[in-house]
N, C-alpha and C positions, 0 to 999 in steps of 0.2 A: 268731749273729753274735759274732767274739771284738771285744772290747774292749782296745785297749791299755792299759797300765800307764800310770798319769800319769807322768810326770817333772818334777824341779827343783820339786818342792812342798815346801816348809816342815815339818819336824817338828812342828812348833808350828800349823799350819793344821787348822782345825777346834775346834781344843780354845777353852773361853772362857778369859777372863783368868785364873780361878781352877785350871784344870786344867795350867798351863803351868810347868815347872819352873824356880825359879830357878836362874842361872849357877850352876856348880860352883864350887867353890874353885881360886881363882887368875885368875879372870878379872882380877880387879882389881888383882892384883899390881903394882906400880909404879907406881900412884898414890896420890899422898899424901891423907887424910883429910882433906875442906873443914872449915872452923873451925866453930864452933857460930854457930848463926843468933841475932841477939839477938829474942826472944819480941816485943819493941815494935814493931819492922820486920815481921815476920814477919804483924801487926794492921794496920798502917798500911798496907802493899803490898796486903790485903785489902782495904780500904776504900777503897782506891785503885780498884781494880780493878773493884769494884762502880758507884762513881761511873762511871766509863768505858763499864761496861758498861749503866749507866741512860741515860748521857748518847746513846751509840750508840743505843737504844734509840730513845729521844726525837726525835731526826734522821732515822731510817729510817724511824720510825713518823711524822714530819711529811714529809718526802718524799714518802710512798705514801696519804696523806692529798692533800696538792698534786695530786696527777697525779690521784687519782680525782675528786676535788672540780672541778678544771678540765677533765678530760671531762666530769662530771658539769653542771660550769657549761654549758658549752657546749653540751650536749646539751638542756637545761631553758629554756636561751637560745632557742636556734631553733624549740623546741616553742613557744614563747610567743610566736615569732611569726609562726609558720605555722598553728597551730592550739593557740589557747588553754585551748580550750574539756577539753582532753586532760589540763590539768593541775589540773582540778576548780576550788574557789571562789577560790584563787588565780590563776587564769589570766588574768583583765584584768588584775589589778596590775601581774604580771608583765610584760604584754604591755607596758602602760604605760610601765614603768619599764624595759624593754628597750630599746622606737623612744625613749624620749629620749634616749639616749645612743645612739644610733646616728648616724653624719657626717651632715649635712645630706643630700647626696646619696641617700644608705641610707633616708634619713627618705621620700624625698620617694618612693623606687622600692618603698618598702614601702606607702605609702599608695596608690597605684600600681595597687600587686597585688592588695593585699585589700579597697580600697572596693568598691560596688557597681559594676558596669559601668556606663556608659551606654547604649554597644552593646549590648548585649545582645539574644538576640536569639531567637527559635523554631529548635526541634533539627533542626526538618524542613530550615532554612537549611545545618547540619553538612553538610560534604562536598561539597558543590552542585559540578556542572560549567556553567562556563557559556564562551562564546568572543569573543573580542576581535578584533574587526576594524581592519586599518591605515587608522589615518587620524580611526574614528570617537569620538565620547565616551561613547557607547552599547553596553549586554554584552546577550549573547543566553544565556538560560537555556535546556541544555541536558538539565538531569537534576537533579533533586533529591537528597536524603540517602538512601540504597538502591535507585536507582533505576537503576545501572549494574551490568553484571553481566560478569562475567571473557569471558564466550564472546558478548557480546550484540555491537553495533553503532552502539556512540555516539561516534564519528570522523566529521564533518559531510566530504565530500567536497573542498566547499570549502578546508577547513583542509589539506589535505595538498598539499605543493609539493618538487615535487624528490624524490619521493621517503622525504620526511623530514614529521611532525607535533611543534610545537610545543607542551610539557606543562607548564605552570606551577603553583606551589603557592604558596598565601598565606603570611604571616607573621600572629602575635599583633596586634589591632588592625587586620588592613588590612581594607581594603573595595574590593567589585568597584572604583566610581568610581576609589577611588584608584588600582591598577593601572590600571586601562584608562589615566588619566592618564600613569601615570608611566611603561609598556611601552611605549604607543606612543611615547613623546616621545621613549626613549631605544634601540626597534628598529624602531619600524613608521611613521617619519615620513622627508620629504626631509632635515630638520637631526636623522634619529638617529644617535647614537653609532657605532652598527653595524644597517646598514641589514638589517635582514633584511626587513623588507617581505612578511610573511605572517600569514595569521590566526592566532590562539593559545587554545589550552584551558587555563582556567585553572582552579583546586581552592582551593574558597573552604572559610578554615580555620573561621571560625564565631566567633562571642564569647559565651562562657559565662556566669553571671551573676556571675561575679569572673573576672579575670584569674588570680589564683591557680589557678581551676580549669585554666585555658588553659596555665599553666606544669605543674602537675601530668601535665598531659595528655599533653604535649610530653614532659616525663622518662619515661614511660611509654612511650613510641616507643621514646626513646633504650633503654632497659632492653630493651624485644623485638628492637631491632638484637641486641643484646648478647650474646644468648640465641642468635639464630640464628648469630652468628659464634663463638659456644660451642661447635656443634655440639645445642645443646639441640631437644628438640622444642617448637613452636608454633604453639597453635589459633589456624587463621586467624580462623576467626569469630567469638572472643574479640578478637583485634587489631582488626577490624575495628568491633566494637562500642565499642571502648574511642576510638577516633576513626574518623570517617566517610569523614575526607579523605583515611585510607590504603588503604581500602577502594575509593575513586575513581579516586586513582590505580594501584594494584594491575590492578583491570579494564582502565583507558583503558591502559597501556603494554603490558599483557597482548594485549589487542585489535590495539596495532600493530605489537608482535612477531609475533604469528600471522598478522598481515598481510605481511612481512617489511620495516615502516618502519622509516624510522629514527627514532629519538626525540631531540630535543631538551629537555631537563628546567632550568626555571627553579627555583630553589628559595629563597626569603627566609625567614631568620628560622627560624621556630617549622617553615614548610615544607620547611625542610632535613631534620629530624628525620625526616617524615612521608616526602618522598620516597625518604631511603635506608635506609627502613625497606620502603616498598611495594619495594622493589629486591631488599633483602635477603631479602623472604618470596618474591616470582620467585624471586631465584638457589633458595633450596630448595627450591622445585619445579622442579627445572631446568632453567631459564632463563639459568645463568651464562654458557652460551656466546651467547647470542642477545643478551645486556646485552651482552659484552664486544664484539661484533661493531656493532651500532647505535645503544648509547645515547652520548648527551654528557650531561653536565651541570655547570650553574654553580648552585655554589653562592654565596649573599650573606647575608654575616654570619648562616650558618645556625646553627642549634641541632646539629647532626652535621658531622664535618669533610669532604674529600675521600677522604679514606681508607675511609671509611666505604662510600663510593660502589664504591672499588675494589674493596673485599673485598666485593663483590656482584657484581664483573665488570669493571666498566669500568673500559675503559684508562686507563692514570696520567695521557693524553696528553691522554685526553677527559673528565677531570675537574679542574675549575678553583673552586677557594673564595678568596672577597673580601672584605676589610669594610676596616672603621677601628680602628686600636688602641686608637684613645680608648670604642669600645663595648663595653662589656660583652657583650654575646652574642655576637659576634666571638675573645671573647679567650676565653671559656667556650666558641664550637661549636668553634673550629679544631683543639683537638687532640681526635690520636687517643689513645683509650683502648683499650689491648688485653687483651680478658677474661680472659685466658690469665694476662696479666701486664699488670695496672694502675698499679703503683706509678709508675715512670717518669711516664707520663701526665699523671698526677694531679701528681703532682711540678710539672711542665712547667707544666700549667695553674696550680697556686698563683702562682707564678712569674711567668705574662703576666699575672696578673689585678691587677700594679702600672701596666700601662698603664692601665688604666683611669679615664674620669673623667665617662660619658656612660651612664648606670646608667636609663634611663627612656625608651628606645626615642626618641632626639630626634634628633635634626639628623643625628648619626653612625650612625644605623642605617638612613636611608634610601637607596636604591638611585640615585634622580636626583640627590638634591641632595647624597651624598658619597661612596656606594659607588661607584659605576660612572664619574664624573667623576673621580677620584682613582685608580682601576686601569683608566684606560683600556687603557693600553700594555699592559697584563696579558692583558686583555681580544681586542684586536686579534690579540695574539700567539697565543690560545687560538683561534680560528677560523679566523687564515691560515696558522699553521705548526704549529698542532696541538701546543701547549704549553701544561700542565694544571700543578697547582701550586696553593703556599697563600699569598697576600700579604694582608697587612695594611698600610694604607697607615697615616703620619705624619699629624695632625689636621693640617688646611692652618693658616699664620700667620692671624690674624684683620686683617681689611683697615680 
């Protein structure tokens, strides 16, 4: 192989300072000789120069100090009050001395999360299928925690109308009663919302013996959506362990894809998460086209946005997410996060999380008494003209 010759390099390129010839005589021809420096200045401009360079010193090094210290802060913060126990015999102090300065609100959604449940409740409850009939106050247990299986037959005959099965998922804190109350009143009664007047299956999330566990669980979902729209590989039966109700609903929509229903998907809260999570582990078993073909779903002030729903299939048209601006889980599920590229996202989300004022699952996180009452028109518009979308409604005036 020939090599070409370099060109336009430097005589002087290569050699160190020491090997480099100084200019010939006459370079300097025609400039006159600067005056002598006085020795005083020549000490003082040193001194100078030093302070300067202490001083720069002192600034850069307190800068890079700030920034680590307040990552640092920050980072030592939230340890202390998610799990204290991480930062050895100072971690109650810390924890202490964290939640009292945290807003009233903050105060009230931390103790919230990490007292002991009430609820609480046996693992065998995780996942549970059980069905909701129009009209009654009463649920019919269906299937326990592992007790549904991708190829088996747990679609009670009854439940299927038109064509189409009714798939519901719980949220953090709910309970069968309270759904059965609150679905029928606002789709399976003569004064519903939107009558659909059909039985419903619904995936009881479960209460772990903190809430924290329940929230942990839920980010856990969200992370395996994440993975699968990465492209990443993902053990079913890992996911499945890691919560039950995704495992539930995985099989029941599995079941009525193979049957060729359509699915209807309720999803609240913590169930948002779980549902377009069972969706997204379908779509990679290929399933994307059978989603995009049959399923709907409404999401309400879920923990995963609409998009999430999409990018597992379903059409923009047949996915609908709703809540209140004043809730915190609303303002944290709606957007989307794209694994590709987060930053946006995240951006986004800082950003809504000034609407915020409703931080402990109350008044603005429930489905009858603000979500669904407050996007009704939303709502209407998603079933009669097949208009999917993300609204967050204005907290109504206080009367």
């Amino acid at each position: 192989m020939t090599v070409s010759p370099l060109k336009n390099v430097s005589p002087l390129a290569g050699r160190s300072p020491l090997q480099r010839k100084p200019p010939g005589p006459g370079v300097w021809d025609g400039f006159e000789k600067a005056p002598p420096v006085d020795p005083a200045e020549i000490a003082e401009a040193r001194k100078l120069a030093k302070r300067k360079h202490k001083v720069a010193k002192i600034v850069l090094g307190t800068l890079g100090a700030t920034t680590v210290l307040g990552t640092g802060a920050a980072t030592v913060a939230t340890v202390a009050i998610v799990n204290p126990g991480a930062l050895g015999p100072l971690g109650p102090s810390l924890n202490q001395l964290v939640v009292e300065h945290l807003p009233g609100g903050a105060q009230d959604a931390y103790h919230w999360a990490t007292d002991p449940n009430p609820q609480a409740e046996d693992a065998s409850n995780y996942g549970q299928l059980y069905q909701i009939n129009p009209g009654s106050r009463d649920y019919q247990v269906l299937a326990g925690n592992g007790q549904t299986s991708p190829d088996g037959n747990d679609i009670p005959a009854e439940a299927i109308k038109d064509g189409r099965v009714i798939i519901g998922f719980e949220g953090i804190d709910g309970t069968q009663d309270s759904y059965v109350r609150a679905f029928n009143k606002l789709f399976n009664s003569d004064e519903a919302a939107i009558p659909l007047n059909q039985p419903m299956l619904f995936i009881h999330e479960g209460h772990r013996p903190s809430r924290i566990d329940d929230i942990k669980r839920v980010l856990h979902d969200y992370s395996i959506t994440k993975k699968v729209q990465a492209g990443e590989k993902v053990d079913l039966q890992a996911a499945f362990e890691a919560d039950p109700a995704v495992e539930t609903g995985y099989n029941v929509i599995k079941q009525a894809l193979d049957k060729d229903l359509d699915v209807l998907v309720f999803a609240h809260s913590g169930g948002g998460a779980e549902s377009v999570e069972a969706l997204n582990l379908l779509s990679s078993q290929g399933y994307h086209d059978e989603i995009g073909e049959h399923v709907k779903i409404v999401i309400m002030a879920g923990a995963s946005p609409a998009q999430d729903a999409v990018e597992a299939g379903v059409q923009p048209g047949n996915a609908l997410y709703i809540g209140m601006k004043a809730d915190l889980v609303a303002e944290l599920g709606h957007v989307y996060i794209d694994p590709h590229d987060p930053m946006k996202g995240l951006v986004n989300l800082v950003k809504d999380l000034r609407e915020t004022s409703d931080f402990t699952l109350g008044p603005m996180h429930s489905p009858d008494r603000a979500i669904v009452p407050n996007n009704l028109d939303h709502l209407k518009d998603f079933f009669e003209k097949g208009i999917g979308g993300t609204y967050l409604a204005e907290t109504p005036p206080a009367r």
